[in-house]
N, C-alpha and C positions, 0 to 999 in steps of 0.2 A: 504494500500500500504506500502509495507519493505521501509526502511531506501533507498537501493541499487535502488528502484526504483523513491523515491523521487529526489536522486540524479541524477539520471537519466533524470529523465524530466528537472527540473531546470538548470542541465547543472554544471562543477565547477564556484563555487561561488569565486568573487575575495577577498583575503586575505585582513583582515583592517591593516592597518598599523598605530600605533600608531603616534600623530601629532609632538611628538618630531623628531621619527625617519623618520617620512617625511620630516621635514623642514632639518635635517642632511642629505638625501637624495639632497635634493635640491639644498644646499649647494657644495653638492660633485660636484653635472653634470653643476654647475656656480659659480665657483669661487669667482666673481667680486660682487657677491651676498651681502657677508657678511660685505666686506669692507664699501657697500651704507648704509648697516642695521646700520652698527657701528658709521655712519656720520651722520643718521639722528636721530641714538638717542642721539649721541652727540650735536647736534643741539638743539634737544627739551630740554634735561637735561639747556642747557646755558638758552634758554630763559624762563626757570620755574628760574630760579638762580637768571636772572635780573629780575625778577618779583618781587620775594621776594625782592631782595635789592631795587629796586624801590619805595614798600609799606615800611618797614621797614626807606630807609630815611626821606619817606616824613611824617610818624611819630613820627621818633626822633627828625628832623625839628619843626615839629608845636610842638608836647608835650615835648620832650626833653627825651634824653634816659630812667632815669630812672622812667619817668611817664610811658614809655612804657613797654608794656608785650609782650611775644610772643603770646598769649593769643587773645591781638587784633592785632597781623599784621594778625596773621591767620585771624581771623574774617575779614579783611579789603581787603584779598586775596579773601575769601569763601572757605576755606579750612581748614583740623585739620592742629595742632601741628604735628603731626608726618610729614606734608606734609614739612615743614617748616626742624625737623631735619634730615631729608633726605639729606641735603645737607647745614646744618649747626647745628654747634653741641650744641650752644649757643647764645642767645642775645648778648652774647662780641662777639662771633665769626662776628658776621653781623657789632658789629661795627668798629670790625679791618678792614673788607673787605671793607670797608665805608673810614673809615679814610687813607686808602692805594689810594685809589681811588684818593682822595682828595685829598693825597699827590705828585701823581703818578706824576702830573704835572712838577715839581722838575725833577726828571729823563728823562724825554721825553723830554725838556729843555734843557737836559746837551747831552744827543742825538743828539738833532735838532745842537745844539751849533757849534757840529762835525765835519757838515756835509758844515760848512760855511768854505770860504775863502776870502780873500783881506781887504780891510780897515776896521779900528777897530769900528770905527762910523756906517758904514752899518751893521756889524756886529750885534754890538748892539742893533740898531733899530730893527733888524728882530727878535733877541732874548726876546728884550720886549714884540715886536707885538703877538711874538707865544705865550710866555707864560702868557700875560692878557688876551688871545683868550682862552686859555684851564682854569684858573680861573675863567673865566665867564661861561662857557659852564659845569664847575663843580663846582657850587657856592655854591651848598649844603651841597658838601660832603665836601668842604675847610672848610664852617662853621661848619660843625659838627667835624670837626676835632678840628678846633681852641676850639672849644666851651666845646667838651666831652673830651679830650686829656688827662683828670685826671683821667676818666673810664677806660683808655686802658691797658692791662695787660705791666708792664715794658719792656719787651722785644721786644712789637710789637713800644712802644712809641719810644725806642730807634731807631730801624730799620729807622723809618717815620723821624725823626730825624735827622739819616746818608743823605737819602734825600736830605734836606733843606740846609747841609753842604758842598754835594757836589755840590749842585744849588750856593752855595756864594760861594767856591772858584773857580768853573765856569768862574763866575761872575769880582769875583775880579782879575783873572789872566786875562780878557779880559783887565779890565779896568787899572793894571799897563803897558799894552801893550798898549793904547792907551796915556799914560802918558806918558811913555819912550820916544815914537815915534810924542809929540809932540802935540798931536789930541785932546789929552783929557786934561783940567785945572783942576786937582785935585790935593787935599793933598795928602789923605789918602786912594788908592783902596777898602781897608776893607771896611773902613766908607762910602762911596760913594755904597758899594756893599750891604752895610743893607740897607740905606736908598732906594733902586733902586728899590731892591728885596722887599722890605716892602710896596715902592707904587703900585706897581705890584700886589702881593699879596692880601692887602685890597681891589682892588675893587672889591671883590665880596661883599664887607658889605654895599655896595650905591646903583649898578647897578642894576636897575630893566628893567626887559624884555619891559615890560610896558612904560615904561618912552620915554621920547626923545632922548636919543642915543641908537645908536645901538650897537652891542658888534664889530663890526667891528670899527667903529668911534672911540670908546674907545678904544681900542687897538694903533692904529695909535695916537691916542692923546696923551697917554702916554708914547708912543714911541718918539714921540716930546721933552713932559715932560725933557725924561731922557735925550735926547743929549743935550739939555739945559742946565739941571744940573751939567754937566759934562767939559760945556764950550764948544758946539758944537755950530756955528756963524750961520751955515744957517741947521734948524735941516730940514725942509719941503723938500732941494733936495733931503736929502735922504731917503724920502716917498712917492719919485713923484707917483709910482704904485699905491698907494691906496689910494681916497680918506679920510681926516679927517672931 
C-alpha cells in the first residue's frame, strides 16, 4: 500500500507539539496560570531555605561553626553540596542569614515600639514583654550570634550592630520620657537602657523549653523586672493581661 493510501486509512495524524510550546500555549489561553506556578515555586524555594538554615543552626549550635562543614549539613539534610549552594553561596553566607535572624529581634522591637501610645511604664512593659518573647523563640540564633560574631565578615557584623543601636536608643529615649515626666526614678537613660536591654537579651543563655517557666511567664516576669528597676511602685497593674 503507497504512502497516499496509508494516509488515507489512518486518517490526519495530530501534530506533536513540543512540551515547552504546550505549557506557553497554556499559559497564553490562562493567564492566572503562571502567577500560581510563580507562588508555589516560590513557596517551595523558602521552605528548602528554612530547611537548610534549620540543619545548619542546629549544627553550628551543638559543634560550633567552625567544626562544621557544609559537607555535613548536607549529609544531615540527605542531600549534595550543590543542593545547599543553590541558595547559599557559602558556610558564612548561612551564618550571616543566622546571625541576622538572631538579631532581627532588635528591629521588630523598634517597630513594635511605634506602634505604642500613652504612658511610658505600659509602654515599656509591653516593649520588654515583646522582645524577651522573640529572644526566647530565637534563642539559637541570639547564641550563635553572640557566640560566632568574630566569624562574621565586617560589614555584615556592623549592619547587626546598627541593630542593637537602634534597639538602645529606642530604648533610652522611652526611658528619659518617663524621667522627664516623673514615672521613671533614674539617673542615667543610657545606663538604665544597657542594663534593660542586657537583661532582656540574656535570657536566652538560662531559659530552657524544658524547665518550669514558660517563655510566656518569663516574658511578663521580666517585664516586672524592669518597671522595678526603673522605680515603677506597682509594676503587676501594668500586667494585669497576662499572667506571671
Amino acid at each position: 500500500m503507497g504512502k497516499c493510501g496509508l494516509r488515507h486509512r489512518l486518517g490526519r495524524q495530530p501534530a506533536v507539539i513540543p512540551k515547552a510550546q504546550a505549557t506557553r500555549q497554556m499559559l497564553s489561553r490562562n493567564p492566572t496560570v503562571q502567577p500560581e506556578i510563580n507562588s508555589i515555586k516560590a513557596e517551595v524555594d523558602e521552605i528548602k531555605r528554612r530547611r537548610i538554615l534549620e540543619e545548619a543552626i542546629g549544627q553550628f549550635f551543638d559543634k560550633g561553626y567552625e567544626a562544621t562543614s557544609l559537607e555535613s549539613i548536607a549529609e544531615g539534610l540527605g542531600v549534595t553540596k550543590q543542593f545547599i549552594y543553590s541558595r547559599f553561596r557559602s558556610k558564612a553566607e548561612l551564618l550571616v542569614a543566622i546571625c541576622h535572624a538572631g538579631a532581627a529581634a532588635a528591629d521588630q522591637t523598634v517597630a513594635f515600639s511605634a506602634t505604642l501610645s500613652g504612658d511610658p511604664a505600659q509602654r515599656l512593659a509591653q516593649i520588654i514583654r515583646y522582645f524577651v518573647r522573640l529572644q526566647i523563640e530565637h534563642r539559637r540564633e541570639v547564641a550563635l550570634y553572640f557566640r560566632e560574631a568574630k566569624s562574621l565578615p565586617a560589614d555584615e557584623g556592623l549592619a547587626i550592630d546598627s541593630s542593637k543601636q537602634r534597639f538602645h536608643r529606642m530604648l533610652r529615649g522611652l526611658l528619659n520620657e518617663g524621667k522627664a515626666s516623673g514615672k521613671f526614678d533614674i539617673a542615667d537613660a543610657s545606663l538604665a537602657a544597657s542594663a534593660l536591654g542586657g537583661m532582656a537579651s540574656w535570657a536566652f543563655t538560662w531559659f530552657q523549653p524544658e524547665g518550669r517557666w514558660v517563655a510566656e511567664s518569663v516574658a511578663t516576669e521580666l517585664a516586672a523586672l524592669a518597671l522595678r528597676t526603673v522605680g515603677v511602685p506597682d509594676p503587676l497593674s501594668y500586667l494585669a493581661d497576662e499572667p506571671i
